[in-house]
C-alpha positions in Angstrom: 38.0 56.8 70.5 39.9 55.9 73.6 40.9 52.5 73.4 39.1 49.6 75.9 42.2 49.0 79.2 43.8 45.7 78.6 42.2 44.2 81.1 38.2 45.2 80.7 35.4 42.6 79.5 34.8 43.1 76.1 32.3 41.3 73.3 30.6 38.2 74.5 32.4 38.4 77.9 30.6 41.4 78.0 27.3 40.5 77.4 27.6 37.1 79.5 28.5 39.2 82.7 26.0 41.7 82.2 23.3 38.7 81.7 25.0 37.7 85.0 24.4 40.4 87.0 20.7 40.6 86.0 20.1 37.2 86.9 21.7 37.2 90.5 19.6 40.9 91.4 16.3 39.1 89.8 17.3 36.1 92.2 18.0 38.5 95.3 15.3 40.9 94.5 13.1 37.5 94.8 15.0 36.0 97.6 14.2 38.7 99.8 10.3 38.9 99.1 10.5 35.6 100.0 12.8 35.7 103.3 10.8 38.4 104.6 7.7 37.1 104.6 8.8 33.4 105.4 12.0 33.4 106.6 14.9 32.0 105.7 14.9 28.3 106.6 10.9 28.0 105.4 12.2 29.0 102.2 12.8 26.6 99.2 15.1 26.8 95.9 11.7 25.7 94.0 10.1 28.6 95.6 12.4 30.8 94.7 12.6 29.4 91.1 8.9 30.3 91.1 9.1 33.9 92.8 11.6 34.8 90.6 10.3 33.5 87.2 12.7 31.1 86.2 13.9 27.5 86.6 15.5 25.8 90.0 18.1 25.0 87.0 18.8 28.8 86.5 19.3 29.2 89.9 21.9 26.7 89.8 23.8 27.7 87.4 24.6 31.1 89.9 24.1 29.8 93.1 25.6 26.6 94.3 23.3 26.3 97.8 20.3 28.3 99.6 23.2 29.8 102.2 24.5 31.7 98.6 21.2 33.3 98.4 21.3 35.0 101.7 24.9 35.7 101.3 24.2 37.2 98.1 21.6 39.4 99.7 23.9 40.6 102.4 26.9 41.4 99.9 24.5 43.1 97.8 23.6 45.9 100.4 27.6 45.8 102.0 28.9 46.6 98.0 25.8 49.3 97.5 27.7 50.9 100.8 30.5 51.0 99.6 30.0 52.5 96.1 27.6 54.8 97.2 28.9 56.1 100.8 32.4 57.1 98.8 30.7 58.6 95.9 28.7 60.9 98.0 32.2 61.9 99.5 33.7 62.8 96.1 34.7 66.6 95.7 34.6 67.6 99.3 37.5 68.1 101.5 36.3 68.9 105.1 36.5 66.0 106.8 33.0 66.4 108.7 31.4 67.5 105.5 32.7 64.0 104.6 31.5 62.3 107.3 27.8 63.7 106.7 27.3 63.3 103.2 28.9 59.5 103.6 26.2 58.6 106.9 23.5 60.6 104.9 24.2 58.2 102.2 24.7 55.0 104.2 21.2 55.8 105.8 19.7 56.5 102.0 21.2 52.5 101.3 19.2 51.3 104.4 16.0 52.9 103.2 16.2 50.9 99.5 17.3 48.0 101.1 15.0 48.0 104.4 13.8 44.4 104.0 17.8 43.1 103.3 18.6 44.9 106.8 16.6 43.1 108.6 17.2 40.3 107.2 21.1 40.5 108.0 19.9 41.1 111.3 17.7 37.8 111.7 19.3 35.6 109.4 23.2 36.1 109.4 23.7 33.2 112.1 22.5 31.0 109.3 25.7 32.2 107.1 28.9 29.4 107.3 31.8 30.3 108.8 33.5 31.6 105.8 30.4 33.1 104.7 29.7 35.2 108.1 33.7 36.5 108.0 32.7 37.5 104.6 30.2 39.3 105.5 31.7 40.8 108.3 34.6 42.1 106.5 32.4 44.2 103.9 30.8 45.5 107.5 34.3 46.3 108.7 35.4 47.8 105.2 32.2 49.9 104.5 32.0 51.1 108.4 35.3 52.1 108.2 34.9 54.9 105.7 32.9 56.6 108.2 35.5 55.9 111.1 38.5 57.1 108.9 36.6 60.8 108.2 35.7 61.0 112.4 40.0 60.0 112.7 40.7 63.1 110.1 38.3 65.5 111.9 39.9 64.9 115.5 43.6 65.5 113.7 42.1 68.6 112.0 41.3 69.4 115.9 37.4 70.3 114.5 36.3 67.3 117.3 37.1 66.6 120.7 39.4 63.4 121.6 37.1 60.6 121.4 37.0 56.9 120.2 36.7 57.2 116.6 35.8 53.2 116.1 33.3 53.5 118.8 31.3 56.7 117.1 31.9 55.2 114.2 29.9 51.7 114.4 27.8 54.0 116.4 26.5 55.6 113.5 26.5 52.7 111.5 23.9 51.2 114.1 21.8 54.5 114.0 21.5 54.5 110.2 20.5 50.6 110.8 18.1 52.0 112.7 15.9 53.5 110.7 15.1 50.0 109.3 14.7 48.4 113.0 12.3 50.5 113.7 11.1 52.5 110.7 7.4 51.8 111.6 8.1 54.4 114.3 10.1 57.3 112.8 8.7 57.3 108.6 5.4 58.3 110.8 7.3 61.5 111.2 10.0 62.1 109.0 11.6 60.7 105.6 15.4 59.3 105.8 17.0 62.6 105.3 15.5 64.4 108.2 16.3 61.2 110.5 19.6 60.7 109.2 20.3 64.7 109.9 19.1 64.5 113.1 20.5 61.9 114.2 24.1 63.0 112.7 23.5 66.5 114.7 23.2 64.2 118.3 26.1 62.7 117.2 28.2 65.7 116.9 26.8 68.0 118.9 28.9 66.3 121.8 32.4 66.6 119.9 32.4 69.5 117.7 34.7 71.7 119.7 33.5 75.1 120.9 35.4 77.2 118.3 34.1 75.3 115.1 30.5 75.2 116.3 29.3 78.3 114.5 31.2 76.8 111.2 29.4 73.4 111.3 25.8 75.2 112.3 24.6 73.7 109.7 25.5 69.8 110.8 24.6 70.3 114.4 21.2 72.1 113.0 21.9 75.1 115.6 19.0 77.4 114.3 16.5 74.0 114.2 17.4 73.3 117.6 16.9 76.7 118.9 13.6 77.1 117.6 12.8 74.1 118.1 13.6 74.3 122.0 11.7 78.0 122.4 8.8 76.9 121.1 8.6 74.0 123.6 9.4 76.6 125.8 6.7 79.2 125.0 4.0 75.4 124.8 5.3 75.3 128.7 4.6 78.7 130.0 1.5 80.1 131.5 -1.1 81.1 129.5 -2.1 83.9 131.7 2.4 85.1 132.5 3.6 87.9 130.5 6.4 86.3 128.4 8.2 83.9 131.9 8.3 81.2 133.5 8.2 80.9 137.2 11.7 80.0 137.2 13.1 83.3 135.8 13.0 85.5 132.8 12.0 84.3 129.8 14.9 83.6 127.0 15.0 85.7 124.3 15.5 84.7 120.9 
């Protein structure tokens, strides 16, 4: 058996930090039920204590005020970024590939964690000082992992020169998105197709021209064809033999 490193938690330790753990995600898990259906300066500790099934006491002994709650919330979904975004990097070395299997799985974290989105949206300027620069270097960290593949793209010289920070944040806001405003695109799509699409926008501006047949795939080239002859053919008239009054027809 290969010995525990020196400096893991072992034994009771063990067990104490796991109980920990459980506690804080029944708390959260609780916390934002209650946030997003009352908000969070409506909310009370004794509410809370009651919501999540155990004593203001309990609560204490994790927590030492209400702003820890929602800062807890918000860390929760910043660390679930940034385990899962570099995990769904792991074993590929294309630097686009990368960067579409990290915002696909940024955008999969928004959708399990819909109601803490929105909540970092409406509640963050109730964070402290120290507790917002927290919070806003987990955003700077996790976004980052996206910016740094866009940076090895363009020095691959797959992308055109653009402003990797800017595209970057921008796709962090589009996988926020789907939260914002998921009452209008789940009536259409799940998260993966969203998250495809919206990736494909993205880079169908900065793929350059030579590496466009390579990354078909990401800039869904056959989707977008078909997609844009059909709306074509819905356009024409009924009674035209195959064209449009403003020239021939394009064939597929």
């Amino acid at each position: 058996m290969t010995p525990a490193p020196s400096d893991a938690v072992t034994g009771p330790e063990a067990i104490r930090a796991a109980r920990a753990s459980w506690r804080r995600g029944q708390i959260v898990e609780a916390a934002v039920r209650l946030m997003e259906e009352q908000g969070f300066h409506q909310m009370s500790v004794s509410s809370l204590a009651r919501e999540a099934g155990i004593s203001v006491g309990t609560i204490y002994q994790y927590l030492d005020s209400k702003e820890d709650i929602l800062l807890l919330i918000l860390e929760d979904v910043l660390r679930t970024y940034a385990r899962e975004v570099p995990q769904s990097m792991a074993g590929l070395s294309d630097p686009l590939e990368r960067l579409a299997a990290g915002f696909l799985a940024y955008c999969r974290v928004v959708d399990s964690h819909q109601a803490a989105t929105l909540l970092a949206y409406r509640e963050s300027r109730s964070l402290s000082r120290s507790g917002l620069q927290t919070v806003i270097g987990l955003e700077v960290e996790t976004t980052g992992l996206l910016v740094a593949e866009l940076g090895a793209a363009l020095g691959a010289g797959s992308l055109r020169p653009h402003d990797t920070e800017l595209v970057g944040w921008d796709l962090m806001m589009l996988a926020h998105m789907w939260a914002l405003k998921h009452w209008h695109f789940s009536a259409y799509q799940d998260v993966a197709a969203y998250g495809r699409a919206q990736l494909a926008l993205v880079l169908d501006g900065l793929v350059v021209d030579r590496d466009r047949e390579r990354y078909a795939r990401l800039l869904m080239l056959p989707e977008r064809r078909a997609a844009a002859l059909a709306a074509a053919g819905a356009h024409r008239d009924p009674g035209a033999s195959g064209a449009t009054g403003d020239g021939p027809a394009e064939q597929p």
